[in-house]
Structure formats: C-alpha cells, structure tokens
Steps between C-alpha positions, in 0.01 A plus 500: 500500500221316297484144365682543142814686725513249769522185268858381439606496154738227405771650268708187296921655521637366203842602538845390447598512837425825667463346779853427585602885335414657791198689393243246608429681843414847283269224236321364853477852687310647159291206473346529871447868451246377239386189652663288270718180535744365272470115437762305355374275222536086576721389171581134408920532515530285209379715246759776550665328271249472246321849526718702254307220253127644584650872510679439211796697648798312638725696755763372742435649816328211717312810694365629182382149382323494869319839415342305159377233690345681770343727241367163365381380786265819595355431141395170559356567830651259745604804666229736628587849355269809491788745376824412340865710614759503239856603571852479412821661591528842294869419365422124372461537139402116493240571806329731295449328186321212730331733700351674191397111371368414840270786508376452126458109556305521805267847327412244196405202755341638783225785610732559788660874504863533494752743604893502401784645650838527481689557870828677615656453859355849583069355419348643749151422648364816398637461131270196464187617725337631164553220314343252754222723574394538139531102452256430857275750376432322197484183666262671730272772335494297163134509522517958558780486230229330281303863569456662093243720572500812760175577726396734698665840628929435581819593547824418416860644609824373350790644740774489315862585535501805272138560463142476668166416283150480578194415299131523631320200279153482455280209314767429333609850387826745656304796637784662644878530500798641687888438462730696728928457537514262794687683812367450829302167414159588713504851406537375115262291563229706643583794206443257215203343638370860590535591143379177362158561693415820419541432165237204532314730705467245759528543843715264771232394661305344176839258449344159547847339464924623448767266368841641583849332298831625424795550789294693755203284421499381899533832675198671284285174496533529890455848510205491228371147668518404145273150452807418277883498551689346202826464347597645141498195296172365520342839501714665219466163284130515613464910388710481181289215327190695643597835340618287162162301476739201497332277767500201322720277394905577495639845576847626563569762754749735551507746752766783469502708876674747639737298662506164343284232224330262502411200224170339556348203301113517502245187454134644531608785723707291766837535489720150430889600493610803590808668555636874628784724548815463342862565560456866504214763537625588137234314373273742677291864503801635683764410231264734263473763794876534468566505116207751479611711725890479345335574116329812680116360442231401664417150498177526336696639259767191478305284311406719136891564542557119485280442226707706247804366610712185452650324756782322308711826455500477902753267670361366864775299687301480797132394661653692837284812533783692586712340242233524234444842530898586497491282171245745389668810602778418298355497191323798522857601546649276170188693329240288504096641468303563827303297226688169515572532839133501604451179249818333664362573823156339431711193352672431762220472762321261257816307421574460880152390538507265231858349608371446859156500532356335181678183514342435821131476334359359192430835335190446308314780306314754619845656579305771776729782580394664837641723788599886473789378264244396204399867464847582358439410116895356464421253721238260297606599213864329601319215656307449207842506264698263705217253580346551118145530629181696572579757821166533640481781727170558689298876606630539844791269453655675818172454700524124506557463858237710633237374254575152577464557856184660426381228327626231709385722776089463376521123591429593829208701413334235480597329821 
C-alpha cells in the first residue's frame, strides 16, 4: 500500500442522526474499507437555535437544526475536515430540503469536497463503498486529478456492467480502441484490450503504464498489475471534461451507464459534489435495451426514432424499469408511434435524472453528456429541453472511462 493509501482521511458526517438509525455500523464498515474516518464536528449548543438565521431556512426538527450547525462548523474550520458526508433519511421530505442546503452552503464556503446521501434501513456498506472511495481519492490524488495532458504510451480499461472499453493513448492522442459486451469480466477485458492494441499497432510489452475503472476495475488491475486502480467518479469526471476540452473552470457531468447515472459537478477537472444511481436502473442503458428491443430496433437505431417523435402524446406513470416499460407497451397498444414512444422513453431517463440526481449538484454549464447512453440522439436532445441549455456531447462520449484511465494512468509514466 503506498503513502497517499495508507494516510487516514478524516471524513466530517453531517447528518441528522444516522447514528442512532441503525445504519452507522454499514457508514463505519465502508469508511475503513477506504481508510477513512468519520469525525463528528465540535458545535457551540447555543446556536441551534439561531442557525436557521445564517441558513436562512427555519425547520423544527432539533436534529436537522444540529446538521446546519455542524455543516457550519466544518466551514469555519474549528473542526479538522478533509472530506465532508452528507446524509439524511430517504423518506424525510424536511431532511432533504436541509440536506440539499447543507451541501450547497458548505460547496460556496469551503474547497473541501462533499458527498450527499440519502439512507434507508437496508444502506448497506457496499452501497456507499463508491461514494467514499471517489471522495478519498480526491482528497488523495488531487495533485494526479490535476493531470490535463496525456504522455507517453497507455492504457485504459473501463469494466463496466454492460460493456468493456479500451483506449491505447499516445502523446496525447487515442491510437487505438476496442469496446466489447461485458460477460465474463477478464475475458471482456482481455478481448477489448486485444482489439484496442492492434488497432494502435502497439504491442503489450511497449505499455509503459494501464489504468483500470469501472466494476471489475480490481480483478483486471490485479490481473493486468495495472499502476492504477480507480473508481468511476473521479476517472469518468476526469475523461468526460478531457474528451469535452472543458478542463477549466465549471463543468457538469452526467454519466448515463448501463446499469445506473451518475451527476458530477466539475471545478478544473476535480470533481466537487457528486451523486449516482437512482431509485431504479430505469434511468439507465438497460431501460433503452428493453424498449428497443419491445419497438423491434436496434438501439443504435433508438435514438433518430426519438428525434422525430414527441414524448407528450406518451403517458409514463412509472421510473420502475419494469413498470416503465409496461407503461410503454400500452400505448403502443392505445396507438401511440414507435415514434413517441422512443421520445417518451428518452424523457423519462432524463426526467428521472433530473428529479434525483440534479438537485444534488449545482448544475453549471457545460451540461457534458457521457456514457453509452449519450450516443442515443433522444437523450440530449430531452436533456437539453427540460434543462433549456446547450447538451454538449463529446467524440467518444462512451469511451470516457477508459480514456480517463489512460490519462490518469500516464502520471505514472513519469514516476
């Protein structure tokens, strides 16, 4: 384990009281897997009753008014915080109106990132090992994260749940692709890397360094002895603003997969908030998968069918994927256009997203539409009608992982 792994990172839990909702053991059990520890911020008890004034948001829950003041006390430094933990209980309407203040108050007053969440009494530690991983490793590798240009001769592989990618990157340039349906994930793997290579026309053994992210990230780093082994977030927040030429300044991620999204706000090319999944993988590749398949097209062929259409001549009464696509299936039925449905279909994803992933991050333009999702031509141009802005959708918007690896990846070149 080196240095930067080793050192504990002190993570601020600015919570109502999740400590006494039984989920606590699940917040500490993610935490060590990451080297983390969550501190409890020192408050002065008198101004709970005063710190709806400074928020400018009264609320009557004591717990909630405990939450503020903690928030306030990690931005005025008297207590030592290198990351900050957000969270709520899902079904507290209240909770998440502060928790959405909380996160904004302390993004406008401090450099420190910030991660919110909102918990059930099924959290598990493996629902929040993502999320704590992505906010050490920008506590950690803020200087690598920092990394705008790529050198030398690298890989990256993005394992994810429905797909495998691999770029070969050279000074700066992708030399070589390859994108295969994930299935066995070290057989994926090896295929799209294979393919990626001989398209560079590089050979294994002139690899000077391989990033690996995405699900199976671990399992192929080990097997590849990668020199880097990182979660999605900072390397698909990293490869998106990369691929956009959006390094500087503000950018706004958002990261449609296969199996769930993700909602990224970008400062210079390190992630700040962030937030991902949702209630339902019907905010995901799959949810397309499904309503291609039931319209009798390809999905590269779901997105010019979306374009012509119009989603309003489409009820949706549900974000379930199963649900969704029943609600779907019964226009058709009513007589509704493959046409509409497509558009409906593209809606929904981007109205789920925006319902439960945007108001978790100050969305600031670029808007940067990434992930296998952005290829289907419904999709931004729904995003960009609901949110009334500029879609921007990078070349390789689906490669973001892998390139970002890759990129990330050339930092140890030079090491």
């Amino acid at each position: 384990m080196s240095a930067e792994e080793s050192s504990l990172v002190k993570i601020a839990l600015v919570s109502c009281g999740s400590e006494y909702a039984g989920v606590q053991p699940e917040f500490e059990e993610a935490a060590a897997k990451v080297n983390a520890k969550f501190i409890y911020p020192e408050i002065d008890v008198a101004s709970i009753d005063t710190i709806g004034k400074d928020f400018g948001l009264e609320v009557a829950s004591g717990d909630l008014r405990l939450m503020m003041a903690r928030a306030k006390a990690v931005v005025e430094g008297t207590t030592n915080a290198e990351g900050v933990f957000i969270t709520t209980c899902f079904r507290c309407a209240e909770g998440a109106i502060v928790r959405n203040e909380v996160r904004r108050y302390i993004h406008e007053h401090s450099n420190i990132p910030v991660i919110s969440y909102s918990f059930t009494e099924s959290t598990s530690a493996g629902t929040l090992l993502t999320r704590l991983e992505a906010l050490t490793t920008i506590v950690r590798r803020r200087h690598l994260l920092t990394r705008e240009v790529q050198t030398g001769l690298t890989a990256g592989i993005d394992s994810g749940s429905t797909t495998t990618k691999a770029v070969i990157m050279r000074d700066n340039k992708i030399i070589g692709k390859g994108w295969v349906p994930t299935t066995k994930v070290l057989e994926s793997a090896e295929e799209a890397y294979s393919i990626a290579l001989e398209e560079a026309g590089v050979a294994r053994k002139e690899i000077q360094a391989i990033g690996t992210t995405g699900y199976g990230r671990f399992l192929i780093g080990n097997h590849l002895k990668a020199q880097l082994i990182q979660e999605e977030i900072t390397v698909n927040s990293k490869g998106a603003v990369y691929l956009a030429n959006k390094q500087k300044g503000n950018a706004t991620v958002i990261d449609i997969g296969g199996m769930d999204n993700k909602a990224i706000s970008v400062q210079d090319g390190i992630p700040g908030m962030f937030t991902m999944g949702g209630i339902c993988a019907g905010a995901s590749g799959r949810f397309f998968e499904m309503i291609s398949k039931r319209l009798g097209v390809d999905i590269t062929e779901l997105g010019a069918l979306a374009v012509k259409g119009m989603h309003e001549n489409v009820s949706m009464n549900s974000y379930c994927i199963v649900f969704g696509t029943q609600s779907l299936v019964n226009s058709l039925a009513k007589g509704a256009t493959p046409e509409d449905v497509a558009a409906a279909a593209c809606y929904s994803v981007v109205e789920q997203i925006y319902e439960q992933q945007l108001q978790e991050v100050d969305v600031k333009e670029p808007l940067i539409l990434v992930g296998g999702s952005s290829l289907i031509a419904g999709v931004p141009k729904a995003l960009g009608e609901l949110l009334k802005i500029n879609v921007l959708v990078p070349e390789n918007s689906h490669m973001i992982g892998a390139v970002g690896a890759a990129l990330l990846a050339s930092g140890f070149v030079e090491e």
